[in-house]
BARO-872329 format. One record per residue: residue number from 1; residue in three letters; y negated, z, x negated of N, C-alpha, C, O in turn. Coordinates in Angstrom, 2 decimals. Example, Ala and Ser with C-alpha at 12.3 -4.5 7.8 and 13.67 -1.06 7.14 Angstrom:
BEGIN
     n   res   n.north      n.up    n.east   ca.north     ca.up   ca.east   c.north      c.up    c.east   o.north      o.up    o.east
     1   ala      5.69      7.80    -13.19       4.50      7.80    -12.30      3.30      7.80    -13.20      3.32      8.46    -14.24
     2   ser      2.25      7.08    -12.85       1.06      7.14    -13.67     -0.03      7.87    -12.90     -1.14      8.04    -13.41
***
This chain:
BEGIN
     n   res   n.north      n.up    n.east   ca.north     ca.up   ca.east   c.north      c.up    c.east   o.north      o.up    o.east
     1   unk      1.17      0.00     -0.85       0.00      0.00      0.00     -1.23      0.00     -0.89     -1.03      0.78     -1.83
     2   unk     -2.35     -0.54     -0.96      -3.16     -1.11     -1.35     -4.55     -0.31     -0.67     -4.77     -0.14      0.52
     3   unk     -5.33      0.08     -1.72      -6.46      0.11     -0.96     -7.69     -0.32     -1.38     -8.61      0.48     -1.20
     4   unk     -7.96     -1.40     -1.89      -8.54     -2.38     -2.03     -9.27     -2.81     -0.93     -8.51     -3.15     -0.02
     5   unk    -10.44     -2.95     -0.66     -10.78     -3.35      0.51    -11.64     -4.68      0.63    -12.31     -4.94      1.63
     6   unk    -11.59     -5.25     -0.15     -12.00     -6.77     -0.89    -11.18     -7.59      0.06    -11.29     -7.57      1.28
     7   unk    -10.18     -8.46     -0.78      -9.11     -9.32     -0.19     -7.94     -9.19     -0.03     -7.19    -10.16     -0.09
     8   unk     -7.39     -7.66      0.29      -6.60     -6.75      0.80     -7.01     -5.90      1.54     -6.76     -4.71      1.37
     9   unk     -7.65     -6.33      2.42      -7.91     -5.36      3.52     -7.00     -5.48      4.83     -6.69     -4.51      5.51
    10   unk     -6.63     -6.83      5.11      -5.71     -7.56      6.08     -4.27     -6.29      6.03     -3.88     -5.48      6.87
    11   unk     -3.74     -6.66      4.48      -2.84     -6.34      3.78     -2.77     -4.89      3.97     -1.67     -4.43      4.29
    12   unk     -3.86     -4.02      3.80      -3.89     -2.53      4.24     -3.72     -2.20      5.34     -3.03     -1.19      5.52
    13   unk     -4.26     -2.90      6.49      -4.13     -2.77      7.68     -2.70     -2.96      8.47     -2.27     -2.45      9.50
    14   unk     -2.24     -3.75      7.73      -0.59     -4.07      8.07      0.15     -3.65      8.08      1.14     -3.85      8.79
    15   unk     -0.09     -2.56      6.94       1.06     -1.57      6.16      0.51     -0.37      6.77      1.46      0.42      6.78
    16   unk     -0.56      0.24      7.32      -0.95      1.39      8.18     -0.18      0.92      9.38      0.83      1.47      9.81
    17   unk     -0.96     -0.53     10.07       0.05     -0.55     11.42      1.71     -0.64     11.15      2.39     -0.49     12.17
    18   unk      2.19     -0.79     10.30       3.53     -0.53      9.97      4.23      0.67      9.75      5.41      0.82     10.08
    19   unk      3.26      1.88      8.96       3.81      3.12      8.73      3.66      3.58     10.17      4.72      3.86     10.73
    20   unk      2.80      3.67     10.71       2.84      4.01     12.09      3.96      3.64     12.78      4.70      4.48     13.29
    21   unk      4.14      2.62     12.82       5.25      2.28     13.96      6.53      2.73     12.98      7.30      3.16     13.84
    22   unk      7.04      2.84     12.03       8.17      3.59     11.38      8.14      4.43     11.59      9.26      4.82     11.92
    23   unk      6.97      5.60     11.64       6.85      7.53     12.35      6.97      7.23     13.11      7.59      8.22     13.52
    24   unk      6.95      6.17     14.48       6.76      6.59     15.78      8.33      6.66     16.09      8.98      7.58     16.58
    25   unk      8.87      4.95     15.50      10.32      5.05     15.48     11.67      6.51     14.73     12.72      6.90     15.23
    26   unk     11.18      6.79     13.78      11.48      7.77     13.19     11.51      9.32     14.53     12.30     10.20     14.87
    27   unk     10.45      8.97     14.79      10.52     10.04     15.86     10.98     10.34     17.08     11.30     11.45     17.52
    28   unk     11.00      9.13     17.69      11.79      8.40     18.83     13.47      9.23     18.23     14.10     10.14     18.78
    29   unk     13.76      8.52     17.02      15.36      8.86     16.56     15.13     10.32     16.72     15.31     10.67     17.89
    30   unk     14.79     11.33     15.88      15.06     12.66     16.00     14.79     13.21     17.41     15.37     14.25     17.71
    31   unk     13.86     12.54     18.46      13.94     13.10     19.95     15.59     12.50     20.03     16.29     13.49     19.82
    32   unk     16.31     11.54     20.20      17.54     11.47     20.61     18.46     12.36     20.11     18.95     13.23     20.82
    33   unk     18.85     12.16     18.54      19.40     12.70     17.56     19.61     14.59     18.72     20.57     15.12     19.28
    34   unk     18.37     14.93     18.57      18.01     16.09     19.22     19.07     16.99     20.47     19.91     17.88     20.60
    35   unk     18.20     15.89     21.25      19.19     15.41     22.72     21.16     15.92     22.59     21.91     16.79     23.04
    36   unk     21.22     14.91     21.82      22.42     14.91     21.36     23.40     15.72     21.35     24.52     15.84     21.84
    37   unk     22.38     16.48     20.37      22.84     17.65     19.18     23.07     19.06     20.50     23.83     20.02     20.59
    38   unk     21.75     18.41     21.47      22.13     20.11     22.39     22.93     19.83     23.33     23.58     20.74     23.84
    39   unk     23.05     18.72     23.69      24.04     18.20     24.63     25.75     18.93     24.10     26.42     19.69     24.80
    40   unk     26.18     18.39     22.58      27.31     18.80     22.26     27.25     20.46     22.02     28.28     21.08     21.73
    41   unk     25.96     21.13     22.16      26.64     22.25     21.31     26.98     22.66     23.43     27.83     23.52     23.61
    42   unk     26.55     22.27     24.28      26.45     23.33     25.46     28.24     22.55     25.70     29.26     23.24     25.68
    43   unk     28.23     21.51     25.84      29.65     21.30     25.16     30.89     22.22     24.71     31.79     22.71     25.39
    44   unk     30.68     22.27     23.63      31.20     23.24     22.78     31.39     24.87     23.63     32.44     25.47     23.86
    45   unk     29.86     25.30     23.98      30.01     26.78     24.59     31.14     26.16     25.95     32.35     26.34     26.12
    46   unk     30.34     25.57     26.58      32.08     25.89     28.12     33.52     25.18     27.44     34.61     25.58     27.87
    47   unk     33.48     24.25     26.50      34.74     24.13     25.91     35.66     25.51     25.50     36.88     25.57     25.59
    48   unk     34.78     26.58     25.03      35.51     27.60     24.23     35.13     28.59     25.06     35.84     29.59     25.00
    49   unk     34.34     28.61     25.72      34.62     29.78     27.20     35.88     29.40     28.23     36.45     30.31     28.84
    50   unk     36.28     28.03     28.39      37.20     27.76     29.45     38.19     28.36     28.20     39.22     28.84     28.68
    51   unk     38.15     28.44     27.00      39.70     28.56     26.28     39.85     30.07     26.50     40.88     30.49     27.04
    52   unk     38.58     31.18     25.98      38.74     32.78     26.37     39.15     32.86     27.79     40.04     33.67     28.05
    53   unk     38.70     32.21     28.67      38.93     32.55     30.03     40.75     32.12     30.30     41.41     32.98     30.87
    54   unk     41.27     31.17     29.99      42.71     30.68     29.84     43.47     32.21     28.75     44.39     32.96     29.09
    55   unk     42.88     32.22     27.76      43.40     33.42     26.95     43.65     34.66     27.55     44.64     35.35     27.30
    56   unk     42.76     34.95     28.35      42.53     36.15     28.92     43.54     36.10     30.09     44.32     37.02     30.31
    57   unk     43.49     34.85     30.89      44.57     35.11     32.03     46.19     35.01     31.45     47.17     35.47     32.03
    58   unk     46.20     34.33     30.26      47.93     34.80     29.76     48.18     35.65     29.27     49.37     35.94     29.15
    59   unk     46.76     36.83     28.51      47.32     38.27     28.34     47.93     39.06     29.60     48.90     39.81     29.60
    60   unk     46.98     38.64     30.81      47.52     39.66     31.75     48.56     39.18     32.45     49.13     39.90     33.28
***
């Protein structure tokens, strides 16, 4: 990135509107990524509560 503002100014501007849209995308991913991540863990909790609850009814 260049900051030259002569006969690279076009050129600066391109690469700002570019880093931008890579953070925005970048960010977009970690909101999903996110999503995801809490989706599997609530997952996980009733996966291994239905298993204590099964455990518990073959002790008694």
């Amino acid at each position: 990135m260049s900051t030259v503002k002569n006969e690279h100014t076009k050129g600066f501007k391109v690469d700002c509107l570019a880093m931008a849209l890579a953070y925005k995308e970048m960010g977009d991913l970690n909101l999903t990524i996110a999503k995801e991540m809490d989706y599997l863990e609530w997952e996980a909790i009733r996966i291994i509560e239905s298993f204590l609850e099964k455990m518990n009814a073959l002790e008694i």
